[in-house]
Steps between C-alpha positions, in 0.01 A plus 500: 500500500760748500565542106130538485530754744818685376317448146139666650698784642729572190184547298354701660830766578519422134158699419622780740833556410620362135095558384578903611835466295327405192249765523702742585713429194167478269400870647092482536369794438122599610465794312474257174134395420489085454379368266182408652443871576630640151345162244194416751242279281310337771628180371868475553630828557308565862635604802439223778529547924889426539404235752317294240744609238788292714258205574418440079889553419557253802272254331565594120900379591444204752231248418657210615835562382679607825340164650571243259806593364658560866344172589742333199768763532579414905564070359814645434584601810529826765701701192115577373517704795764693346330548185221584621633803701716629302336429159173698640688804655755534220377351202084426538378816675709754317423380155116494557497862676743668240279346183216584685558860526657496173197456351335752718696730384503440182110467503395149593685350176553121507843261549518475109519899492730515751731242359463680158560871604851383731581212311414522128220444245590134417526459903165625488317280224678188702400576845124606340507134320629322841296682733153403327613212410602413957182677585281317267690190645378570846193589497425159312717317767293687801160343396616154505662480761241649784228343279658149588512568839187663550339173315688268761328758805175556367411277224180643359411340164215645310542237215819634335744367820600685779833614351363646209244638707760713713706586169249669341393677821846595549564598123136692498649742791861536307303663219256711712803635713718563241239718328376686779623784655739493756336567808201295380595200574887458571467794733209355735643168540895468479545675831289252630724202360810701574394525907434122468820438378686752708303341826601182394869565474471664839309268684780202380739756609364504860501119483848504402582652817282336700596153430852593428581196285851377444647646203805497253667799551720688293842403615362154451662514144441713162502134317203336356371389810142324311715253287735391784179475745209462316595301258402700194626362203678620200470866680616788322798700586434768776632757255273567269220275632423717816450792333294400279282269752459795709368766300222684691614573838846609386487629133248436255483689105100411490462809744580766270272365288186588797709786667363726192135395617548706861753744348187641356252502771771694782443848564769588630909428429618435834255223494721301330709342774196380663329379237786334263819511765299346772241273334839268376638558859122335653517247216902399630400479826183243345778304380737492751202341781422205214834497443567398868182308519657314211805412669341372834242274281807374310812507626411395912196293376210729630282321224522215752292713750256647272437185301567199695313271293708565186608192313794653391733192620290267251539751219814553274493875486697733697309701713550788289253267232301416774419859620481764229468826617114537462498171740735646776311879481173320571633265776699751657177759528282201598755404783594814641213686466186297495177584303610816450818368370295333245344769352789721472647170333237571253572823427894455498494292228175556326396829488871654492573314149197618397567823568821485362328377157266771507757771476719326298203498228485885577840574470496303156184756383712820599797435368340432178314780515795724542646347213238621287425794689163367537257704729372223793224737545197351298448124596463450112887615496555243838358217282672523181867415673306285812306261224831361343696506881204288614479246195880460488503398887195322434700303244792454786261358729331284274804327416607493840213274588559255201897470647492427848884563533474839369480716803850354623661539131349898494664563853805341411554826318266756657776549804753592197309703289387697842816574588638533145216818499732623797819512307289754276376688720815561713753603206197781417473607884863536451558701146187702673717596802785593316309709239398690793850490690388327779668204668412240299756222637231410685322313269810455230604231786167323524430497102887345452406233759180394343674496139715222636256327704271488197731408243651237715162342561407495119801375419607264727115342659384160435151645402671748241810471278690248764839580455771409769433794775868597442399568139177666667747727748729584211227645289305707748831656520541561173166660474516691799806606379398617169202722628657656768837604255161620283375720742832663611564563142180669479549677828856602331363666198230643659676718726805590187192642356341697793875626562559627121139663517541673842843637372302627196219639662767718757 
């Protein structure tokens, strides 16, 4: 318990003091009108309480991201901890504030924009293909899943089964929420779904401390404690694996994708380290309790307590197989916390990937929207891009069902093409800093480190091109390498040219 501690503590100082660093690089400024003030439409561009504002962005970025991934993150061992901090304070909550209030100030524009105006047109068209193309991928993803589990809980069958009963209910609210204003429907019931989840993570926190559970710790070892313990076979390397596992909850690219959503609903600028800084602070400190949890139901056997009749000794899986992470959320919540454990079971992973779908479909209608510079103000306008979103991830889910292995094979490569969305948005944060001469080492480090940890995955995983992970390490340096000699070379000639004008313009 005391890395969890020292972790829970280190958060939080890490919203006070490096969250005030950041902003106070960045420069809010009051006196500018947000975008929710200066485009208001009563559809997207509204200004919402700042309270609720924090609670949607909360939701829009967790789901259950900062649960299951720290749940799969922590087999390898207390260095998650590490990650976790660090990657959230340095890396996660200082790319989602500075692209959030990016695009406030430059209007409410979307990722692709950003990427294009920093990075390049081509950057632009790429990131506007891969974005659609992620969001798309998750919103079909987040039906089937809660619809399977919600058949298993309640299985109502009105003739067509009970899970396509719950998909289409589930698919019938994606396309009502993504068309309806804001504070229609997203704004009445995501702060409701965000307390759940925020009680939840608090109330395990309590029980954390109450039962005080034996723990690995962090000077335990930094190795991959899951394979040497647990069993887990053919386990990828630590480096990349980790960071890719654990995506939400340290650093995660899908969040500038929904940071655009709030940036136009603030009123104010120095809203911003609430609302972006601190939502991926909250969602750390999510993951860091289930990544603890994790370690106790794993690593010193608490699955023993909470399940005692588990046949696990007459089964050949590891007990990583024989608890995924939906499993040990719902037995955890059911053990600790009773009834009420239960239902906030429920609405940890049902209603938050749900959530998460429902924005993602949203996301995907405004950021083609701003590539065509279509007005979202006349629902005819809303249904002309939402029609083809909705049949495409119609399409996705239909073919989903007819290949049961499908979910695993999409999220083989949805951790990777989150965090690949990172990389993008980082190296913009960056040339955006340094256009305005501010200090912009301080996501230049972050954006090298997730250049290597991406490359190195693609390169070198057994679910992508599978080359030997020296190969793997050798090319992520490469890469980073090659964009960060890009950008100084950029930086270079960039300030040769501001010198020879000033000295003309004397």
């Amino acid at each position: 318990m005391i890395t969890f501690t020292i972790s829970l503590i280190a958060l939080i100082l890490g919203y006070f003091i490096y969250g005030k660093v950041v902003e106070s690089i960045f420069g809010p400024n009051d006196k500018r009108k947000t975008p929710g003030i200066r485009k208001f439409d009563g559809v997207d561009y509204l200004v919402l309480p700042a309270w609720k504002v924090f609670m949607i962005q909360f939701l829009n970025i967790a789901g259950t991201g900062p649960i299951f991934g720290a749940i799969m993150g922590m087999w390898f061992g207390p260095v998650a901890y590490l990650w976790i901090v660090l990657g959230c304070i340095f890396a996660g909550a200082t790319h989602d504030y500075l692209s959030g209030m990016i695009s406030m100030r430059k209007g409410g524009i979307s990722l692709p924009d950003i990427v294009g105006q920093y990075i390049g047109p081509n950057a632009r068209k790429l990131m506007l293909v891969f974005a659609v193309v992620l969001l798309m991928l998750v919103g079909a993803v987040f039906v089937l899943s809660p619809a399977t589990l919600l058949a298993g809980m309640m299985p109502i069958d009105i003739g067509v089964g009970p899970l396509v009963f719950w998909i289409v209910i589930i698919f019938a609210y994606y396309i009502v929420a993504t068309l309806m204003p804001v504070d229609k429907i997203i704004g009445k019931i995501y702060p409701l779904f965000a307390i759940s989840l925020i009680f939840m993570a608090v109330a395990l926190l309590v029980m954390l401390y109450v039962k005080m559970p034996a723990l690995p710790e962090i000077w335990d070892g930094l190795n991959d404690m899951g394979k040497e313990r647990l069993g887990i076979a053919n386990a990828e390397p630590i480096i990349p694996a980790l960071f890719i596992t654990i995506a939400c909850g340290a650093i995660s690219g899908f969040h500038a994708t929904q940071s655009p959503l709030m940036a136009r609903c603030i009123r104010d600028e120095h809203l911003g380290r609430p609302v972006f800084y601190g939502s991926m602070i909250t969602e750390g400190i999510v993951a860091l309790v289930w990544a603890t949890v994790s370690s106790w139901f794993f690593f010193y056997e608490g699955w023993r307590e909470l399940c005692p009749d588990a046949f696990l000794a007459q089964s050949e899986k590891t007990v990583t197989q024989f608890f995924t992470a939906p499993q040990v959320v719902m037995e955890v919540c059911k053990g600790w916390l009773g009834v009420a454990g239960g239902i906030l079971a429920i609405l940890g992973v049902v209603a938050a990937p749900i959530t998460s779908g429902d924005t993602a479909l949203r996301s995907c209608r405004l950021i083609i929207a701003d590539a065509l510079n279509m007005n979202q103000r006349p629902i005819a306008k809303r249904l002309v891009i939402s029609v083809p979103i909705f049949l495409v991830s119609f399409l996705l889910l239909v073919w989903q069902m007819d290949n049961p292995d499908s979910f695993n094979t999409i999220w083989k490569y949805f951790g990777w093409a989150n965090q690949t969305l990172s990389v993008f948005t980082l190296w913009s944060i960056t040339v955006y800093l340094a256009l305005k001469k501010k200090l912009y080492i301080i996501t230049l480090l972050p954006a090298m480190f997730m250049s290597f940890i991406c490359t190195t995955f693609l390169v070198s995983s057994r679910v992508a091109l599978g080359a030997d992970i020296a190969i793997g390490y050798l090319a992520g340096l490469v890469v980073t390498l090659v964009f960060t000699i890009a950008f100084f070379r950029w930086h270079h000639n960039k300030f040769l040219l501001d010198y020879k004008y000033n000295n003309k313009n004397k």
